[in-house]
C-alpha positions in Angstrom: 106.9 92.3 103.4 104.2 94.0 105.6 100.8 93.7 104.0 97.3 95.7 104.7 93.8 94.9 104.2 90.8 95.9 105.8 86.3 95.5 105.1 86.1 91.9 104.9 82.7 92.0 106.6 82.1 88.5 107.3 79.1 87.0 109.2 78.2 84.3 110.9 75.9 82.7 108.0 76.3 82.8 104.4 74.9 86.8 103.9 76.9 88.8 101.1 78.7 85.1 100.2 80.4 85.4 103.5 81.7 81.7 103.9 83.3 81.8 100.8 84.6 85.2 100.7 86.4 83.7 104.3 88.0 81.3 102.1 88.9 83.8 99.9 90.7 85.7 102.8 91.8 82.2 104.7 93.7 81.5 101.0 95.1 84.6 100.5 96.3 84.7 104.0 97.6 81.7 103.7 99.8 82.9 100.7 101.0 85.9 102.6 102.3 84.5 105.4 105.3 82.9 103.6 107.2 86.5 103.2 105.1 88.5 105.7 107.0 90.6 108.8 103.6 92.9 109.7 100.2 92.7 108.7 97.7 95.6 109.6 93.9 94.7 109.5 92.4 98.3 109.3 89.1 97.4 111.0 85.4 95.8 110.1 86.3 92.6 109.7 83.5 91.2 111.0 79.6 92.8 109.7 79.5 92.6 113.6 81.3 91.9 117.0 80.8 92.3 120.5 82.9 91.2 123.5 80.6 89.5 126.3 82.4 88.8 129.5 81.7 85.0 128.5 81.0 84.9 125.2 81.6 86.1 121.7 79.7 86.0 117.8 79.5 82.7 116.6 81.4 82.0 113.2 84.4 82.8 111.2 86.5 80.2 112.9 88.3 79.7 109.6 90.2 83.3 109.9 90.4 83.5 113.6 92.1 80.2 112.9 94.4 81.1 110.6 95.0 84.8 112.3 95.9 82.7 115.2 98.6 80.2 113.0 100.5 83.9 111.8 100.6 85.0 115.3 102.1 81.7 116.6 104.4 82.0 114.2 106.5 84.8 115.0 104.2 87.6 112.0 103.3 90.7 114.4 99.8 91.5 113.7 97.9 95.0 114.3 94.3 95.2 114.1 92.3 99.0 114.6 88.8 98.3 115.1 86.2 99.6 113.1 82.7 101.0 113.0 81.3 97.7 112.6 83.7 95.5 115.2 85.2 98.4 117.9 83.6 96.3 120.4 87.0 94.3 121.3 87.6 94.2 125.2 90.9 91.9 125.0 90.0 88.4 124.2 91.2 88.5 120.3 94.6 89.9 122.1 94.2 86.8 124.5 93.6 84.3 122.2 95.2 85.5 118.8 98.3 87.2 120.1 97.7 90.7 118.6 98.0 94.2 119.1 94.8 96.0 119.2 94.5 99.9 118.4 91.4 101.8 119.4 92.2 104.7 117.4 94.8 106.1 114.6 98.1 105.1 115.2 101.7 106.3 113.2 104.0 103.8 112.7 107.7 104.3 111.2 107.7 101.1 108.7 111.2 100.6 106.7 112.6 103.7 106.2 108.8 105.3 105.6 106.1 107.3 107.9 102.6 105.5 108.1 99.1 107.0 109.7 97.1 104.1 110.0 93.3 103.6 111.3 89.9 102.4 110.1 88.6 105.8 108.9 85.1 106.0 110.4 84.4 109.4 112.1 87.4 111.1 110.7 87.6 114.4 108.6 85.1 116.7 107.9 81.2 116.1 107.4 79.0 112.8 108.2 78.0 114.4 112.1 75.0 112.3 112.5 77.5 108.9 112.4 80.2 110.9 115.2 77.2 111.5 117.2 76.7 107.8 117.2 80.0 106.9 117.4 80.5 108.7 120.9 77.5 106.6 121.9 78.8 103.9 120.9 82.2 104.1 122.6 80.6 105.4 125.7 81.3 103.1 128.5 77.3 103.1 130.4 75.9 102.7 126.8 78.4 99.4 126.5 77.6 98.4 129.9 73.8 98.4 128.9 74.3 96.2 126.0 76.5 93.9 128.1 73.2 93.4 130.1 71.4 92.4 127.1 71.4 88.2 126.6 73.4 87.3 123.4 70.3 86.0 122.0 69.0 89.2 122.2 71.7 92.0 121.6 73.6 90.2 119.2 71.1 89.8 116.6 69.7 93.4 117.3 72.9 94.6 116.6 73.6 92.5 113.4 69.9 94.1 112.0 71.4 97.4 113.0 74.5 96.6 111.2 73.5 95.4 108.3 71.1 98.5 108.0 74.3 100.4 108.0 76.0 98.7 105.5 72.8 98.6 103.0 72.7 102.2 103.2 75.8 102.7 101.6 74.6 101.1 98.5 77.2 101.4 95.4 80.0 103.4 96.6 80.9 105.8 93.5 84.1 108.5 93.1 83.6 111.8 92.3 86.6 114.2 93.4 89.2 114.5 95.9 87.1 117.6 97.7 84.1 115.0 97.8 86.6 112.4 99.6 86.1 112.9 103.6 89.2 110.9 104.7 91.5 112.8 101.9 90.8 115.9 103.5 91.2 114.4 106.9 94.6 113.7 105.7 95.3 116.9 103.5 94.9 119.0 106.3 96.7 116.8 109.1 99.4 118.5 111.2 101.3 115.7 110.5 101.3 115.8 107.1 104.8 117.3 105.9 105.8 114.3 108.3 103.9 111.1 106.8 104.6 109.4 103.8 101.3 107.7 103.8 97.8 107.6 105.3 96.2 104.2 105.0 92.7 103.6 105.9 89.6 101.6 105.0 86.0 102.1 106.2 85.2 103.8 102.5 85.0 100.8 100.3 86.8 102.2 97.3 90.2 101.2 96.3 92.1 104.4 96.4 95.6 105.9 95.7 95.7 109.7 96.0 98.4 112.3 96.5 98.3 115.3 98.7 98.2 119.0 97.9 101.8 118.7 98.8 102.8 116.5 96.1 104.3 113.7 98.2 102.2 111.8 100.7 99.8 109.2 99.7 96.1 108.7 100.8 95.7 105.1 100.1 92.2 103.3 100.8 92.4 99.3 101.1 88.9 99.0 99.7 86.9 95.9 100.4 87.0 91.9 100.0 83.2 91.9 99.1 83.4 93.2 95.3 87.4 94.1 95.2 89.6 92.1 97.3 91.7 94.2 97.5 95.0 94.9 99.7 98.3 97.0 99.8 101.7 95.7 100.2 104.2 97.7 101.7 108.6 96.0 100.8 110.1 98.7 103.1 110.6 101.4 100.4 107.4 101.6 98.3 103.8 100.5 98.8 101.4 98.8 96.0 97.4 98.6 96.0 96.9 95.0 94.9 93.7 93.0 93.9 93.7 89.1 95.2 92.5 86.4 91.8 90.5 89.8 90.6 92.7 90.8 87.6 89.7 93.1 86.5 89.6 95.1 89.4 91.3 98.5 89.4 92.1 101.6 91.7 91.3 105.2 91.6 94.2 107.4 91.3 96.6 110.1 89.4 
């Protein structure tokens, strides 16, 4: 089985019931790893992380841990950054034993075409986030942060992120003209090509088809109200909610 899942949004102290939405994620985890090949983490894992040349975020030992135990044994795991966590400069590849994506990535899974990334910054609209995003990946601007002391920048940045994530508020579906990251994928080149395109960044639990009638736009949702995930057995792909038999996902 290869299994995605992305938006867990932990943090280092108990903020949006992170400890025990970890052990939520440590337990299903856990479960997975007895039939998983692949697992793709599609980006914010963490409400915040930044790569010193000597230190990194406090907390969340539990799924670095457990991360760590699937990597040792054998289960090849992918992790694209997102909006919240892009600032990875090689030590979870050092210590956990994964491959790190910067940016969208296709993949040829089973006998099936995937486009796989976090999401942020992609398809039409929301310019004021790009125009922080190319700060943000700009190498003097990380440099300057990197000067910063931990005790400084890392809860500056963690006030900054949680901003972010407040302003969201309830995320709500209206159409498929109103979804940014449809479109993206609606109007890819690579469309007639792909079977699916996976992302996560939007927070809804999402399984759309293309104007073509074929390829799937399928959003992994979040861990903090949905736990939710897809699973992928080499020919067909299911969105799947983890002990939330309420929960359900948009689609047609």
């Amino acid at each position: 089985m290869i299994y995605f899942a992305s938006d867990f949004h932990l943090t280092p102290d108990d903020e949006i019931n992170s400890r025990s939405r970890e052990a939520m994620i440590v337990s299903w985890l856990k479960e997975i790893q007895r039939d998983a090949r692949q697992l793709f983490l599609l980006g914010d894992l963490f409400d915040f992380w930044f790569e010193y040349g000597h230190v990194v975020p406090k907390g969340n030992v539990r799924l670095l841990g457990q991360i760590a135990v699937m990597s040792d044994a054998g289960i090849d795991i992918h992790l694209f950054p997102g909006n919240h966590d892009q600032w990875t400069f090689g030590y979870l590849e050092e210590e956990l034993g994964i491959k790190v994506h910067p940016v969208p990535k296709t993949f040829h899974l089973g006998s099936k075409d995937f486009f796989l990334g976090h999401g942020d910054g992609l398809g039409p609209g929301d310019n004021g986030y790009k125009r922080i995003k190319k700060v943000f990946g700009n190498q003097g601007a990380r440099t300057l942060f990197r000067w910063l002391h931990p005790e400084w920048g890392i809860p500056l940045a963690r006030k900054w992120s949680r901003r972010s994530r407040m302003t969201h508020g309830e995320e709500k579906y209206l159409d498929k003209s109103s979804e940014w990251l449809f479109q993206f994928a609606n109007t890819h080149p690579q469309r007639e090509q792909m079977d699916y395109f996976i992302f996560g960044h939007r927070h809804l639990p999402l399984d759309l088809t293309l104007d073509n009638g074929r390829t799937r736009y399928i959003n992994l949702g979040e861990w903090m109200n949905y736990r939710s995930y897809a699973r992928f057995d080499g020919k067909d792909i299911e969105l799947l909610f983890y002990q939330n038999p309420e929960a359900r996902f948009i689609g047609q």
